[in-house]
C-alpha positions as CSV (number, residue, x, y, z in Angstrom):
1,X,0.0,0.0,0.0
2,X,2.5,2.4,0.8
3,X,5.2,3.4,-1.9
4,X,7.6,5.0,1.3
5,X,10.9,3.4,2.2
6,X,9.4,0.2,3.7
7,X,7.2,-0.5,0.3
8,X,7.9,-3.5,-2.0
9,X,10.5,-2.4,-4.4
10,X,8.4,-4.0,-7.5
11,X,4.7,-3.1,-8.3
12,X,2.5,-5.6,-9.9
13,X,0.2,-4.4,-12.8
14,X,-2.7,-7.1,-13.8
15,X,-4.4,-5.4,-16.8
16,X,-7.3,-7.7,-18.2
17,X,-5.7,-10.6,-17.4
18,X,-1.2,-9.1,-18.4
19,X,0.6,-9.0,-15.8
20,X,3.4,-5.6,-16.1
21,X,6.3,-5.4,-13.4
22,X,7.9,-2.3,-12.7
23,X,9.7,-0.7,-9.9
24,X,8.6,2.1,-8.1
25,X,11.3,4.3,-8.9
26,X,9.9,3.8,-12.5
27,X,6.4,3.8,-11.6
28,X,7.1,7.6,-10.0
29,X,7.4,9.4,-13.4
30,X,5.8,7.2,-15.4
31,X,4.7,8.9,-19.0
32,X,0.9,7.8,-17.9
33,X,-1.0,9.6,-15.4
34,X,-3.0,6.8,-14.1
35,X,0.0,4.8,-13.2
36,X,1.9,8.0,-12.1
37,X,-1.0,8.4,-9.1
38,X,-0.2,4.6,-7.7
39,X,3.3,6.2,-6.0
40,X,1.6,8.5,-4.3
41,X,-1.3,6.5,-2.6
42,X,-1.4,6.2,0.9
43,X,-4.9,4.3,1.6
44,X,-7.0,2.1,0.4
45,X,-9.3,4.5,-0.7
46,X,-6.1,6.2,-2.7
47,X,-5.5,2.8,-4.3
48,X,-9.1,1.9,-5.5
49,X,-9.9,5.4,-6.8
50,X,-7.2,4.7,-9.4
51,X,-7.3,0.6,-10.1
52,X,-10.4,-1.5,-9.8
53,X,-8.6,-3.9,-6.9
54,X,-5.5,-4.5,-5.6
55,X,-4.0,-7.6,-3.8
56,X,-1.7,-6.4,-0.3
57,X,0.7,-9.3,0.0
58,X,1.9,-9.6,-3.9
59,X,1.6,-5.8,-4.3
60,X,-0.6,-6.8,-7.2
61,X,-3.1,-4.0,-8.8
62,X,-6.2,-5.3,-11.5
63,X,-6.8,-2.8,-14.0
64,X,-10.4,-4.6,-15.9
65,X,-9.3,-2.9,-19.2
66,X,-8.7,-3.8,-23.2
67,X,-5.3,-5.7,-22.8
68,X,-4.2,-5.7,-26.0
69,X,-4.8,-1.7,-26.3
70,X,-3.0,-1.3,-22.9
71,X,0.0,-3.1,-25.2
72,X,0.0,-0.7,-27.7
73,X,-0.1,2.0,-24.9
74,X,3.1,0.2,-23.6
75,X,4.9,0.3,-27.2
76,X,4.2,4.4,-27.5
77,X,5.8,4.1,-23.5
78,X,8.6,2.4,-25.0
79,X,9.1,3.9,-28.4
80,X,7.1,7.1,-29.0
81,X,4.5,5.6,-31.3
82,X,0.6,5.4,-30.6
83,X,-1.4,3.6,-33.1
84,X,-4.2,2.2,-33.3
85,X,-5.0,-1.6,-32.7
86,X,-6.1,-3.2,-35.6
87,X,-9.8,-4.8,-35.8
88,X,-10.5,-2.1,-32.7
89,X,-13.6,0.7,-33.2
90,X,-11.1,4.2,-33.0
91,X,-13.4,5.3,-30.2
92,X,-13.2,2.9,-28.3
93,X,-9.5,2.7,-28.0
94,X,-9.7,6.9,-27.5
95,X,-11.4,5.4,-24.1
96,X,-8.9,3.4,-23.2
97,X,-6.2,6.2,-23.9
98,X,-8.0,8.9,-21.9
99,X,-8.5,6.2,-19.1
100,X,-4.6,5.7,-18.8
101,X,-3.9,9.8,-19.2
102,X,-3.6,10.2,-22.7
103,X,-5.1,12.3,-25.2
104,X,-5.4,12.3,-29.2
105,X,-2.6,14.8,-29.7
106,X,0.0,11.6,-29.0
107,X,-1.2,10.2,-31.3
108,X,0.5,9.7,-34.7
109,X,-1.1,12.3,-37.5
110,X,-2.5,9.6,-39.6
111,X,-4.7,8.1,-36.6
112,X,-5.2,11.4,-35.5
113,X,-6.7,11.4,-39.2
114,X,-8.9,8.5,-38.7
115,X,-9.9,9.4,-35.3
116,X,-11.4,12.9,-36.5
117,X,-13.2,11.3,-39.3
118,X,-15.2,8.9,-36.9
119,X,-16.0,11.1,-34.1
120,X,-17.4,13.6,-37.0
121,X,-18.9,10.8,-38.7
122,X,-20.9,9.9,-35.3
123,X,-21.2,13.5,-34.4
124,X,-22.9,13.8,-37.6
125,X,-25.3,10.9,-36.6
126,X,-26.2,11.4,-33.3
127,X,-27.2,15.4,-34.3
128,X,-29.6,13.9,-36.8
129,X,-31.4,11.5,-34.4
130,X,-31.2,14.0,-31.9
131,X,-32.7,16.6,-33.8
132,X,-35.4,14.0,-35.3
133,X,-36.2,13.2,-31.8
134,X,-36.6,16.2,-30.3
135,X,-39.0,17.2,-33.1
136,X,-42.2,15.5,-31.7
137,X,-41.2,16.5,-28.1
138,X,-40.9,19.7,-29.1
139,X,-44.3,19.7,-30.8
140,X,-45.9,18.6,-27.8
141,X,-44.8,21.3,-25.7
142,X,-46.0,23.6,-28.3
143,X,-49.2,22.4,-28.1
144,X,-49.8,22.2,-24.3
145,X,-48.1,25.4,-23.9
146,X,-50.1,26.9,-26.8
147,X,-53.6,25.5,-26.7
148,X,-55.8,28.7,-27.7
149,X,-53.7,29.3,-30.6
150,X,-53.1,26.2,-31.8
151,X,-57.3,25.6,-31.8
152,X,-57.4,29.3,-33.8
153,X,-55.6,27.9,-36.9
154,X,-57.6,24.9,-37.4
155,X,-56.6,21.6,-39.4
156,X,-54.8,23.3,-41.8
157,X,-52.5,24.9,-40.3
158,X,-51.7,20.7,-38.8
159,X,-52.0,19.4,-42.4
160,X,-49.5,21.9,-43.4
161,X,-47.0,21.2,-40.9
162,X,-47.1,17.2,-42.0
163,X,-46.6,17.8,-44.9
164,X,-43.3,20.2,-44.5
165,X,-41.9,17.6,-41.7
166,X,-42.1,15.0,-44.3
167,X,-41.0,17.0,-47.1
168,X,-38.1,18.0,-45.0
169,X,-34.8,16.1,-45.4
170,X,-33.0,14.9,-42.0
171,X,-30.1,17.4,-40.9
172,X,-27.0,16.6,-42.3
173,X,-28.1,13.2,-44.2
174,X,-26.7,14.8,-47.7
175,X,-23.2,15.5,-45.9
176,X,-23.1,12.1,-44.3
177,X,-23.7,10.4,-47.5
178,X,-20.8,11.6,-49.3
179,X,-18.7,11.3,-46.6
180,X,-19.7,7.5,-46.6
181,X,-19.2,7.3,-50.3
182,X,-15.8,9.3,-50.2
183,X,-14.8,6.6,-47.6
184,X,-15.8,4.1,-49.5
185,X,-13.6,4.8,-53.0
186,X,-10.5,6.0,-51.2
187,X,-10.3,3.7,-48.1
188,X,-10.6,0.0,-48.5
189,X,-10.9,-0.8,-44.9
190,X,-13.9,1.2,-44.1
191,X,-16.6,-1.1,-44.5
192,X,-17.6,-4.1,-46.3
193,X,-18.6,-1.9,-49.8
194,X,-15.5,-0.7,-49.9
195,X,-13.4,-4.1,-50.0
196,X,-15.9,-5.3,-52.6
197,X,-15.2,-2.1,-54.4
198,X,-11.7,-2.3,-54.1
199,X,-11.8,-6.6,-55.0
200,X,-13.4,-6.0,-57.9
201,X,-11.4,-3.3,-59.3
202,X,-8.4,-5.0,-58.6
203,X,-10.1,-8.6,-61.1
204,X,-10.6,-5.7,-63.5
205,X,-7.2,-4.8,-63.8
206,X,-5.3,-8.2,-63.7
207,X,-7.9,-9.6,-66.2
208,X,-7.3,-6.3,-68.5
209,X,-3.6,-7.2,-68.1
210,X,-4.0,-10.3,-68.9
211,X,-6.1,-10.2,-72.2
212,X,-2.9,-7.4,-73.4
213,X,-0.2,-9.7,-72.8
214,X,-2.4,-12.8,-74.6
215,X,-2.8,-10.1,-77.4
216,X,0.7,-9.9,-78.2
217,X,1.0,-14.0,-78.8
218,X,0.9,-15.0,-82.0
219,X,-1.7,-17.3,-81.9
220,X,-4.0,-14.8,-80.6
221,X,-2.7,-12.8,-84.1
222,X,-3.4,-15.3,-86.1
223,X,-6.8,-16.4,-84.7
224,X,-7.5,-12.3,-85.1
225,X,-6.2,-12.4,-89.0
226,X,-8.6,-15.0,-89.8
227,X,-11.8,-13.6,-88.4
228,X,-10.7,-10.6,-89.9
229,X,-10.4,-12.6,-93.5
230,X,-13.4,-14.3,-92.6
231,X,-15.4,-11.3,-92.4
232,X,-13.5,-10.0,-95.6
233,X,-14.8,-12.4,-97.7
234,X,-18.5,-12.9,-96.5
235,X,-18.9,-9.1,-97.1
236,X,-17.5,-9.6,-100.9
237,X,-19.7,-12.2,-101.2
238,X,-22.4,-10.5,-99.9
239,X,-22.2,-7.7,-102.5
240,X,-21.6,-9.9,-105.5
241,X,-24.9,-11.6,-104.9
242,X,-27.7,-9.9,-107.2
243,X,-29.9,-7.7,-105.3
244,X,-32.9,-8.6,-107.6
């Protein structure tokens, strides 16, 4: 518990099941904040507002977090480089990061990249179904707050106001659409589309490759001469044949 001069020289990390050893000299200026706080923990209530338990006699402290990001975490630690994990939502492993003390400025640019691109792609999602939900609830309080004035306008006034909700196109579907199609012809990985997309434009090329190198053979010349003679001599044929 205590990190003084009678505190075990090595501290136990257990995140989701990894076990990470490191002294507490090392542990004191560690590059991540969360870690950094376990030196200076005097209590039990110090120790389990930073870790989700800790065992006393092996010094051991359970962090119930993503392992495998924690790894990565460990590799920018070790080497200055914070990527991604691959087959990981980008959000989800910005949680992780901000749960250990980091934020998306250490990251390098081209994640920074992708990670601006989803949180504006979910941004731009949520603000739609937001807005489309707080439609009706806003219509309601309109009309309990507005009773007498709503009854003055009559049903047309109601007909009308279907009629524009429905002609009206959801906030920000247009932009969201092209950013989904933009993602889709420039980055393969983004969904299943775009590896179809990209599959099928790579058959398109090796077959078109393909058919120009066959073209070159000489059998392919030769097979190509004598349609070509072929249809020569059915078309003289064809005009030497009285038209009466």
């Amino acid at each position: 518990m205590n990190f003084g001069r009678g505190g075990p020289s090595v501290v136990v990390l257990n995140v989701g099941g990894t076990r990470y050893s490191f002294s507490r000299e090392v542990l004191k200026d560690f590059p991540l904040r969360r870690l950094s706080r376990l030196h200076g923990c005097l209590s039990e209530q110090d120790v389990l507002e930073v870790c989700d338990d800790y065992d006393r006699e092996r010094n051991e402290y359970f962090f119930d977090r993503h392992s495998e990001a924690f790894g990565f975490i460990m590799l920018y630690v070790r080497y200055g480089h914070l990527r991604f994990v691959p087959h990981m939502c980008e959000l989800s492993f910005y949680n992780e990061m901000i749960y250990w003390g980091l934020e998306a400025s250490h990251l390098d640019y081209c994640c920074q990249r992708r990670l601006d691109d989803r949180m504006s792609d979910t941004y731009t999602s949520y603000s739609a179904d937001d807005l489309q939900a707080a439609e009706p609830a806003a219509g309601a309080a309109w009309g309990s707050g507005s009773t007498t004035a709503s009854s003055s306008r009559g049903g047309a006034g109601a007909e009308a106001g279907e009629g524009g909700g429905r002609a009206a196109p959801p906030p920000g579907a247009e932009k969201k659409w092209l950013e989904r199609m933009r993602r889709t012809f420039e980055e393969p990985t983004s969904s299943l589309a775009a590896q179809i997309l990209a599959t099928v434009s790579i058959l398109f090329v090796i077959v078109s490759m393909v058919v120009l190198c066959a073209s070159t053979m000489p059998e392919w010349r030769a097979a190509e001469n004598r349609s070509m003679e072929e249809q020569s001599r059915y078309t003289a044929d064809s005009l030497r044949e009285p038209s009466g």
